[in-house]
C-alpha positions as a Markdown table, in Angstrom:
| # | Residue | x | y | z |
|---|---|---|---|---|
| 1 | Unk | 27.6 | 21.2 | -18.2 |
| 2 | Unk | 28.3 | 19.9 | -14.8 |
| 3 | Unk | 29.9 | 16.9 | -14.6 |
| 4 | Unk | 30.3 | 16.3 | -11.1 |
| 5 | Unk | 26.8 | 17.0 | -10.6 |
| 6 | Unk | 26.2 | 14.4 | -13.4 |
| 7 | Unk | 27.8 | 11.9 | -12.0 |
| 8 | Unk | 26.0 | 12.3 | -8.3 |
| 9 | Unk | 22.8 | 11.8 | -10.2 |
| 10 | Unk | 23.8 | 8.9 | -11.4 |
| 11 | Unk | 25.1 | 6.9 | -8.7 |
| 12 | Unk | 22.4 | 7.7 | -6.5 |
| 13 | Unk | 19.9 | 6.5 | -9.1 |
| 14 | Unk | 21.7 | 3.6 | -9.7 |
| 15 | Unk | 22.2 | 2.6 | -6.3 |
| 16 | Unk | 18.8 | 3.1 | -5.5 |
| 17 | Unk | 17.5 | 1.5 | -8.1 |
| 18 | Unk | 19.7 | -1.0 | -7.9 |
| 19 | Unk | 18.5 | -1.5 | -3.8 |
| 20 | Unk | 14.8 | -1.4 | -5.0 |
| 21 | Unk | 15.3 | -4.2 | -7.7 |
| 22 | Unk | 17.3 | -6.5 | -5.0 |
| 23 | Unk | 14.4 | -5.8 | -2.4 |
| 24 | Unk | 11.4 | -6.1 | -4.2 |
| 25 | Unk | 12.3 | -8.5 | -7.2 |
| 26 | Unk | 15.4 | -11.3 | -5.7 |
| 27 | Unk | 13.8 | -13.7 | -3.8 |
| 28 | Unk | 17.1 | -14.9 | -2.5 |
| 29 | Unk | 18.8 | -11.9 | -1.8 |
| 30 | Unk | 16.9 | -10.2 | 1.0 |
| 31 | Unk | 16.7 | -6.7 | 1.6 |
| 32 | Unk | 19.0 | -4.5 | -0.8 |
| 33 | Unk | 22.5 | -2.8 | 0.9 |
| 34 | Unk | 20.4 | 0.6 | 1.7 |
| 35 | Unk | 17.1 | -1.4 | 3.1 |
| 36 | Unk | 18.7 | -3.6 | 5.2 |
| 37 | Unk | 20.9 | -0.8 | 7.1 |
| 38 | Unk | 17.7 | 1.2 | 6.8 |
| 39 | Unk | 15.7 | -1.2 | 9.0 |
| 40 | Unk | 18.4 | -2.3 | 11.1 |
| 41 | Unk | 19.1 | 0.9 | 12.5 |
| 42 | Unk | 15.6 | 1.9 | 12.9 |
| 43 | Unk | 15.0 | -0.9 | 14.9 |
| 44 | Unk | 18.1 | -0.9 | 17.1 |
| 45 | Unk | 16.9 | 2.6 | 17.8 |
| 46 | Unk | 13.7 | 1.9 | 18.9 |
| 47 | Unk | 14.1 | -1.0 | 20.8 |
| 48 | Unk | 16.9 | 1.4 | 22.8 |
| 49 | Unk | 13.4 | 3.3 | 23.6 |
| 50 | Unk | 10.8 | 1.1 | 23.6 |
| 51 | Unk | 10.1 | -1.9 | 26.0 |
| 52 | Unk | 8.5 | -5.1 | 25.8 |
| 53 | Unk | 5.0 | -5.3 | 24.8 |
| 54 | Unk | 5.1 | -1.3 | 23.6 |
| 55 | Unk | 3.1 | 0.5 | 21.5 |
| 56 | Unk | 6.1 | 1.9 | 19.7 |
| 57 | Unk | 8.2 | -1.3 | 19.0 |
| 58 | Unk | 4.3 | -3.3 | 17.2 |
| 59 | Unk | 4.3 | 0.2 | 15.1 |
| 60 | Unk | 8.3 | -0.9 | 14.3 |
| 61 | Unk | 7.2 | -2.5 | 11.3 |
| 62 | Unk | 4.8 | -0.2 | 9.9 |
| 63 | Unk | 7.5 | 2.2 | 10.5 |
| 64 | Unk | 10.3 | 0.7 | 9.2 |
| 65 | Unk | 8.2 | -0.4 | 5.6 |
| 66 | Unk | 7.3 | 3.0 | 5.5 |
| 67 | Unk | 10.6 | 4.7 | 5.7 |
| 68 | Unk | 12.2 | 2.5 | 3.0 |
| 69 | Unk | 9.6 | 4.2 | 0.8 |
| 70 | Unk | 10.3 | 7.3 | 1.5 |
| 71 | Unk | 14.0 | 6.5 | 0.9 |
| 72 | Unk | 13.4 | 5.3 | -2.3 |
| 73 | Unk | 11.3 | 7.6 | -3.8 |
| 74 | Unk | 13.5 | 10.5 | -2.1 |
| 75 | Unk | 17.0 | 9.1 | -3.6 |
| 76 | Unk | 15.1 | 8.8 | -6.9 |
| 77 | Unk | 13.9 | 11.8 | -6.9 |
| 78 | Unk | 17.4 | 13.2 | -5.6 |
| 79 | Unk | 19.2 | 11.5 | -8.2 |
| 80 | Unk | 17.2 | 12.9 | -11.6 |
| 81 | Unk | 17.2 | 16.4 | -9.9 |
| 82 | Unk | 21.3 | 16.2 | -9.5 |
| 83 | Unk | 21.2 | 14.6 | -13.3 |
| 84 | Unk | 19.3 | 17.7 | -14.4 |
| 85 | Unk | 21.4 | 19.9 | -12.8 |
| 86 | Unk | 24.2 | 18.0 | -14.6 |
| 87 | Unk | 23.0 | 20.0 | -18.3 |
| 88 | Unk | 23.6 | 23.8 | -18.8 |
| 89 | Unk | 20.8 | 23.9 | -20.3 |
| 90 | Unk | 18.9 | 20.6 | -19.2 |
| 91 | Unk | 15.2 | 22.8 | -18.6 |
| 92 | Unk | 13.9 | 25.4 | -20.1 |
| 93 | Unk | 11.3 | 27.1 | -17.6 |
| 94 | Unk | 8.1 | 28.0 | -20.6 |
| 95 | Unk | 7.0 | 30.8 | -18.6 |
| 96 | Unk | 10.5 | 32.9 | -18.0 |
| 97 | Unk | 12.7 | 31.6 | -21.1 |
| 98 | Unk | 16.1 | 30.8 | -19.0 |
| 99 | Unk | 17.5 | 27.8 | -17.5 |
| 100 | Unk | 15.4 | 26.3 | -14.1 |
| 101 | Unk | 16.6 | 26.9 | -11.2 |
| 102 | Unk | 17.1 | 24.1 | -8.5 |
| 103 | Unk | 13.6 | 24.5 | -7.1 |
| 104 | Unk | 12.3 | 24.2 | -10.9 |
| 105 | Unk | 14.6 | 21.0 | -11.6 |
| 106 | Unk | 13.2 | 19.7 | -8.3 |
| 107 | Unk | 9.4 | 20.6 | -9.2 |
| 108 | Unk | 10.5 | 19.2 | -12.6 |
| 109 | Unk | 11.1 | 15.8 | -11.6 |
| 110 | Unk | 8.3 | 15.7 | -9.0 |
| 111 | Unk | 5.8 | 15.9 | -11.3 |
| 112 | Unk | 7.4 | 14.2 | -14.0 |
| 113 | Unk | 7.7 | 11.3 | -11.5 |
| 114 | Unk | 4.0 | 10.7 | -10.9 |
| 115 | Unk | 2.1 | 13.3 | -13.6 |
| 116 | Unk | 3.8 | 13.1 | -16.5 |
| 117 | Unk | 4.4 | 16.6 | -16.1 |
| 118 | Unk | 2.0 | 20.5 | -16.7 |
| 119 | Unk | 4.0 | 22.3 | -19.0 |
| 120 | Unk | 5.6 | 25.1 | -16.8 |
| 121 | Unk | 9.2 | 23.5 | -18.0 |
| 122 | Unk | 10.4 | 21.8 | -21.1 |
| 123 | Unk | 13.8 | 19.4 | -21.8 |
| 124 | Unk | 15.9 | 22.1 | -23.5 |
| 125 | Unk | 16.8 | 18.7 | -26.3 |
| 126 | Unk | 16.6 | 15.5 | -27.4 |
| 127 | Unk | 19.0 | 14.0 | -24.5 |
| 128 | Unk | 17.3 | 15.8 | -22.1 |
| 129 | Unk | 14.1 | 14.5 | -23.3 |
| 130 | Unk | 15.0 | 11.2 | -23.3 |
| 131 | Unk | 16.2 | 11.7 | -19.6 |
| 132 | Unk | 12.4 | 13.1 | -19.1 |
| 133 | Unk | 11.0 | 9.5 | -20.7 |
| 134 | Unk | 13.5 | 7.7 | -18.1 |
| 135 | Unk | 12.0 | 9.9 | -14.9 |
| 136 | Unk | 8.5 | 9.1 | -15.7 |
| 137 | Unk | 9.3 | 5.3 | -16.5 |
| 138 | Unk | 11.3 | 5.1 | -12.9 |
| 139 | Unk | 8.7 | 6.7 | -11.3 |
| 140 | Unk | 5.8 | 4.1 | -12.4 |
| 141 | Unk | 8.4 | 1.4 | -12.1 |
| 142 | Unk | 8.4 | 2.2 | -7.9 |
| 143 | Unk | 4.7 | 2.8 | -8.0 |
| 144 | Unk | 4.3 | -0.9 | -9.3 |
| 145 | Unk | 7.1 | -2.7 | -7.5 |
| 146 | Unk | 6.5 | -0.7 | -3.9 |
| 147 | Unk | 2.5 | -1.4 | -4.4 |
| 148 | Unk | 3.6 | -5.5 | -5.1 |
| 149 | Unk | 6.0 | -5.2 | -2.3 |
| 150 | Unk | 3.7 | -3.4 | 0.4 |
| 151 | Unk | 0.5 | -6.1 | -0.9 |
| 152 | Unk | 3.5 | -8.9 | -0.3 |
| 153 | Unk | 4.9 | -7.9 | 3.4 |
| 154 | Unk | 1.3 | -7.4 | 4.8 |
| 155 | Unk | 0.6 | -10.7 | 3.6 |
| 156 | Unk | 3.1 | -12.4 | 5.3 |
| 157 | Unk | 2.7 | -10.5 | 8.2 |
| 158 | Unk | -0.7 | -11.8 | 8.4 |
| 159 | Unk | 0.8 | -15.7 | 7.9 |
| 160 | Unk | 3.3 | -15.4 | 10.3 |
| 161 | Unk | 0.9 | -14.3 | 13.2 |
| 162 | Unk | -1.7 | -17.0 | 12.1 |
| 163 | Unk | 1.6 | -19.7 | 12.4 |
| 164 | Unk | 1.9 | -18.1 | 15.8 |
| 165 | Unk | -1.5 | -18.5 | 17.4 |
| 166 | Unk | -1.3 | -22.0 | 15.3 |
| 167 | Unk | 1.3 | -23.1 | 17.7 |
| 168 | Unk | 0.7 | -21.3 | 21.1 |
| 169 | Unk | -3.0 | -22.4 | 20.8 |
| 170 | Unk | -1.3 | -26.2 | 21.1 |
| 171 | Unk | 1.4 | -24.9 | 24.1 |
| 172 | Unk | 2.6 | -21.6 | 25.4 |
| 173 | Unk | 5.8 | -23.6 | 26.4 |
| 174 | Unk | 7.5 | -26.7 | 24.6 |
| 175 | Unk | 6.6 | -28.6 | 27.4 |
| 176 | Unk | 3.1 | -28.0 | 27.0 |
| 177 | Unk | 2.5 | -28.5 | 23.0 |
| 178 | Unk | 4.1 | -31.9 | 24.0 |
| 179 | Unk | 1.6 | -32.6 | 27.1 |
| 180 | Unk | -1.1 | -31.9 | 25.2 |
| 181 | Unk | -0.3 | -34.0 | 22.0 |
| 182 | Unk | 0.0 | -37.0 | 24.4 |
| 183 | Unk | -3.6 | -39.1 | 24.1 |
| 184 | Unk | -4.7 | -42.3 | 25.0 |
| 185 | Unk | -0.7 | -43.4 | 25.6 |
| 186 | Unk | 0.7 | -42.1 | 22.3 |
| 187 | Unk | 1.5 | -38.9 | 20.4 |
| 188 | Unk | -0.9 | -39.5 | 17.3 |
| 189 | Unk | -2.9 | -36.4 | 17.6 |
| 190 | Unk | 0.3 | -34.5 | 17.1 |
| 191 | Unk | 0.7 | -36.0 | 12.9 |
| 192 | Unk | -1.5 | -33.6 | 11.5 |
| 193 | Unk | -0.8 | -30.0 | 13.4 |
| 194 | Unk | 3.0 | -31.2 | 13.3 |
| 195 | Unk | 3.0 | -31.6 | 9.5 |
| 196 | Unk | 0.8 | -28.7 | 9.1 |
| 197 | Unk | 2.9 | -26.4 | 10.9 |
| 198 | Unk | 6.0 | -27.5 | 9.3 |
| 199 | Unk | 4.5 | -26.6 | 5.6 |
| 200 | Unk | 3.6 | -23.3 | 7.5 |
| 201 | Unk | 6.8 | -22.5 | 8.3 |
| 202 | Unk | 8.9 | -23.5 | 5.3 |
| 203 | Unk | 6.5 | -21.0 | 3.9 |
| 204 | Unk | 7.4 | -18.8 | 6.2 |
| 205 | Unk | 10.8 | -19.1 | 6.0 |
| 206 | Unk | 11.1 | -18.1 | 2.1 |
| 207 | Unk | 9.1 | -15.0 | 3.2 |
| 208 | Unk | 11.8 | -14.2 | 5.5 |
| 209 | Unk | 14.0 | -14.4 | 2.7 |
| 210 | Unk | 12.1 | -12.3 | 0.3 |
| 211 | Unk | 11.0 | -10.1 | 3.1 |
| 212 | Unk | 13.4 | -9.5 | 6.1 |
| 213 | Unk | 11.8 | -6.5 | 6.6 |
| 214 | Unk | 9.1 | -9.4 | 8.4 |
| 215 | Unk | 11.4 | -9.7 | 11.5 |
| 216 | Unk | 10.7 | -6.5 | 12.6 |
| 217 | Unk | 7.0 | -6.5 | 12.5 |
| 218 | Unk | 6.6 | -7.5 | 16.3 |
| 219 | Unk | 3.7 | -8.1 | 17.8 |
| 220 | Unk | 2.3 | -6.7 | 21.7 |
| 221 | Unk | 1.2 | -10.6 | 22.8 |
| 222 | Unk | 3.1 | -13.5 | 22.9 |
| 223 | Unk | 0.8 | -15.6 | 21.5 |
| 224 | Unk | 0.9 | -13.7 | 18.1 |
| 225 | Unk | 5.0 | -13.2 | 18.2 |
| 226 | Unk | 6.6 | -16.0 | 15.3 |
| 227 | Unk | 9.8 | -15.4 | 17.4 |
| 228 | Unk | 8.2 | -16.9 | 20.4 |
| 229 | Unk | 6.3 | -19.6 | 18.2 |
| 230 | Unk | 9.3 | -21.1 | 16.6 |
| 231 | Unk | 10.8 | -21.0 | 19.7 |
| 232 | Unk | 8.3 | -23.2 | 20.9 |
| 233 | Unk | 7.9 | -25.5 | 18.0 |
| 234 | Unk | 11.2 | -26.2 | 17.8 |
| 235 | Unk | 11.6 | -27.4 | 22.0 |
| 236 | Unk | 9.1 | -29.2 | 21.2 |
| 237 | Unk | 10.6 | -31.0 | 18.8 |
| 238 | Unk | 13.7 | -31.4 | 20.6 |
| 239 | Unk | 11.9 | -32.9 | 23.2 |
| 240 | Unk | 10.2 | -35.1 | 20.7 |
| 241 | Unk | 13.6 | -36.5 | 19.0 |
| 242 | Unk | 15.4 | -36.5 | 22.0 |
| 243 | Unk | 13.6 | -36.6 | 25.2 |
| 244 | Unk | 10.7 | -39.3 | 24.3 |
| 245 | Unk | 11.9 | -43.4 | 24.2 |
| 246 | Unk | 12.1 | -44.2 | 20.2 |
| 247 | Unk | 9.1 | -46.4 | 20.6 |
| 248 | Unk | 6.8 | -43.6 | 22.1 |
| 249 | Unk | 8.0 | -41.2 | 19.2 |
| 250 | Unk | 5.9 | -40.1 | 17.1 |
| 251 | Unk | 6.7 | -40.4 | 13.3 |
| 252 | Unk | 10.9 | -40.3 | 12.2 |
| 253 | Unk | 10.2 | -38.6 | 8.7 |
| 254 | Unk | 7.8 | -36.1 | 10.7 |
| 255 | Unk | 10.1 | -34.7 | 13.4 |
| 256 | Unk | 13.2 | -34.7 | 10.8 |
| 257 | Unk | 10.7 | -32.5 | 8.2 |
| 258 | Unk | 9.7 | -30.3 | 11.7 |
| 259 | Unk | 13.4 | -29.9 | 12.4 |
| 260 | Unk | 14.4 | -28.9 | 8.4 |
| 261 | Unk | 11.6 | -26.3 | 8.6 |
| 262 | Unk | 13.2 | -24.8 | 11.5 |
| 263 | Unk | 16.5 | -24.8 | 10.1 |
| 264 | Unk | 15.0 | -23.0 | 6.8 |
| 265 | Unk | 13.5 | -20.3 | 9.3 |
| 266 | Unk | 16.9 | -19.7 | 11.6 |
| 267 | Unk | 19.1 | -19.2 | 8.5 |
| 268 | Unk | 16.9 | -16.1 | 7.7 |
| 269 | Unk | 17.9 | -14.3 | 10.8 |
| 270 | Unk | 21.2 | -13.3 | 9.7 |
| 271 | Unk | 19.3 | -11.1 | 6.8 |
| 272 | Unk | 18.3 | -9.4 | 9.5 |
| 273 | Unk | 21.1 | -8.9 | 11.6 |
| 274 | Unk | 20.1 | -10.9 | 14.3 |
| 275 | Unk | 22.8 | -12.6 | 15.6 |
| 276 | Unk | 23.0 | -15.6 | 17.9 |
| 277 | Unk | 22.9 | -15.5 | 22.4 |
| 278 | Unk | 26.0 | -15.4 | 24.2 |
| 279 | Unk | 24.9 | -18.0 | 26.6 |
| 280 | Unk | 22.4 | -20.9 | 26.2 |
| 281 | Unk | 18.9 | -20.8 | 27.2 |
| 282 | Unk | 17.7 | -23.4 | 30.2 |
| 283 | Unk | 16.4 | -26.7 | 28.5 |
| 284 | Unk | 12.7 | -28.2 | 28.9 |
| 285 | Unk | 12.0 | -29.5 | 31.7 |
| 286 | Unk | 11.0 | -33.1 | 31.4 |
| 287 | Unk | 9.3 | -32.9 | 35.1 |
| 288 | Unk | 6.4 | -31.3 | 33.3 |
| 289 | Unk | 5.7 | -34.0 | 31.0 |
| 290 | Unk | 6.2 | -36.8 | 34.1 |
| 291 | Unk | 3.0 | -34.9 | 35.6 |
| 292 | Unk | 1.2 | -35.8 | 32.8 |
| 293 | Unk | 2.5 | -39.5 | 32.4 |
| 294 | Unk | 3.9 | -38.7 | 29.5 |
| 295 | Unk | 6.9 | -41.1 | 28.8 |
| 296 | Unk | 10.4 | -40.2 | 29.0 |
| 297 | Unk | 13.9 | -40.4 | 28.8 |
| 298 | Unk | 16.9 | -40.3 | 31.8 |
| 299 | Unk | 17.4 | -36.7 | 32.9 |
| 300 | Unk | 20.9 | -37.3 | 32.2 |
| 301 | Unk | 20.4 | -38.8 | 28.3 |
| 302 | Unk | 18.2 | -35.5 | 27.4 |
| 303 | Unk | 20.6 | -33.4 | 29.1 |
| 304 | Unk | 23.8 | -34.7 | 26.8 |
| 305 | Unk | 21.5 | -34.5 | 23.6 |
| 306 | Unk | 20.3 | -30.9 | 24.7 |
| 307 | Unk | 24.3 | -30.1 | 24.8 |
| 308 | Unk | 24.6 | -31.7 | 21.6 |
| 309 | Unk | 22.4 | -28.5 | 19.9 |
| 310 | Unk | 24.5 | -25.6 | 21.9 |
| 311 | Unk | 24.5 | -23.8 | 18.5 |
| 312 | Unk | 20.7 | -24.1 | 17.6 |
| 313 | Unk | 19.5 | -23.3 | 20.7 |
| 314 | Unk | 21.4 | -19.6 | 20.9 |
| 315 | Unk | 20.0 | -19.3 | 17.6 |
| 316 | Unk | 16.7 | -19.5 | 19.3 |
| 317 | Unk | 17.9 | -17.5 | 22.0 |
| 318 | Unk | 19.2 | -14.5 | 19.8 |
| 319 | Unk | 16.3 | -14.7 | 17.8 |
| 320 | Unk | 13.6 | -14.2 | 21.3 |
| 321 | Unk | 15.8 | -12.0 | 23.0 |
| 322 | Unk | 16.0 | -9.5 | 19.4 |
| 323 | Unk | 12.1 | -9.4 | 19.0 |
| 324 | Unk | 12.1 | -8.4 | 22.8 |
| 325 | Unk | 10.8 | -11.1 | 24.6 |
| 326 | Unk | 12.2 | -13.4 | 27.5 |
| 327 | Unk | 12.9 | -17.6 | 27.5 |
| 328 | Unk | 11.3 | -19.3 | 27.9 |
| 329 | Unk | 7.6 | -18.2 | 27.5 |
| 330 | Unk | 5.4 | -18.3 | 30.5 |
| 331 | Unk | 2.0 | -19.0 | 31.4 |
| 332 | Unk | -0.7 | -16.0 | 30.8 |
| 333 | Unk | 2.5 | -13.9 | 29.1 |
């Protein structure tokens, strides 16, 4: 019997399983203590090689969901082997009558894992046994929960660029999603898509939460990058509330259920490490909208509301600038 070896086993087991459970099963708790560094660091290291718009950070997500994986089935399978190793004897190798060796205990729990085992070695008891029940049971129980968890992120991935080409197929700028919601001298048009990309992003926003892992999957165009699409929306909105006169605005309980939805989405980023800008990006520029005839308020009144969301708008900021892309979004990006 060794105990120290014992013990190993089972605090890496436990802490993976433990990380595996939080990641793939708590809705509210985001990535588990081992993911979240995981995919932090993978990131920071890629984006201190990659550039804007590269092949290598659009595979960051692939990479990253991959990687966590192989971490937990590695520490799994790490953890029985050191538990194994713990019992003198824990295997009996069937073929040459003897204890296993390390390479047995680790071909052992490989194929106990995912085969339910050939017979070349047996659990020398009924602990060890037992032990053999519990390697096979963890092994389907990452099969099920990493299959539900991969089926899950992809999904999302795929909602988050559809809420992305939602809103940059209204505007590539705030300015612009306004301009163009302006018709026949009121902002009408804008109800539905508003509304409808609200509900789109609360929904996204609770996969952010149950998926951080989604912040990193960024995308080569603009157009498809959430990051730049809430962004967007939420200028948008902030022109809306703050830079159109009350009578011109479109609905109250709309713009305030807009501006909740975007509130859901930035409290995600800290999951993900992504931390608010130092300094605060350049507001919208109103001119733009007085091209159009669109109706609006005193540079000077829009400029001491702006100043008024210092806090929200570095949000914004640290969440572009962390995907890699620049504010504000231009035309043709």
């Amino acid at each position: 019997m060794n105990p120290l070896y014992l013990i190993i086993g089972i605090v890496i087991l436990g802490v993976t399983v433990i990380d595996l459970l939080w990641t793939t099963l708590w809705v509210d708790g985001g990535a588990g203590p081992l993911s979240s560094r995981l995919t932090s660091w993978v990131w920071q290291k890629l984006r201190s090689i990659g550039s804007q718009r590269s092949r290598m950070l659009s595979l960051s997500g692939p990479l990253i969901l991959t990687l966590t994986l192989v971490m937990w089935v590695g520490f799994i399978w790490a953890g029985w082997t050191f538990i194994f190793a713990g019992g003198d004897p824990s295997l009996i190798d069937t073929r040459d009558p003897g204890p296993a060796s390390w390479t047995g205990r680790i071909y052992f729990v490989a194929y106990t894992m995912f085969t339910m085992g050939n017979g070349d070695f047996t659990p020398a008891n009924g602990v060890w046994q037992i032990a053999t029940a519990l390697t096979t049971a963890s092994g389907m129980l990452f099969v099920t929960l990493a299959v539900s968890y991969v089926l899950n992120v992809l999904s999302a991935v795929s909602q988050k660029r559809s809420f992305a080409g939602s809103v940059t197929g209204l505007g590539d700028r705030s300015e612009t999603f306004v301009r163009n919601g302006w018709d026949d001298g009121d902002f009408r048009g804008l109800d539905l898509p508003i509304n409808t990309l609200s509900s789109d992003l609360d929904l996204l926003a609770e996969q952010h939460k149950s998926y951080p892992i989604l912040h990193y999957y960024h995308s080569e165009q603009a157009k498809t990058s959430s990051a730049m699409a809430v962004a967007i929306f939420d200028e948008a909105t902030t022109i809306l509330r703050h830079g159109v006169p009350e009578a011109d605005r479109p609905t109250h309980a709309l713009i305030t259920n807009a501006r909740s939805s975007a509130d859901s989405y930035l409290e995600t980023l800290s999951g993900a490490f992504i931390h608010p800008a130092d300094e605060t990006p350049p507001p919208p520029d109103l001119d733009r909208l007085h091209e159009a005839d669109v109706p609006t308020v005193s540079d000077a009144e829009f400029d001491d509301a702006v100043d008024d969301l210092l806090d929200r708008r570095r949000k914004l900021l640290g969440m572009v600038t962390a995907d890699e892309w620049h504010w504000p979004p231009v035309d043709n990006q």
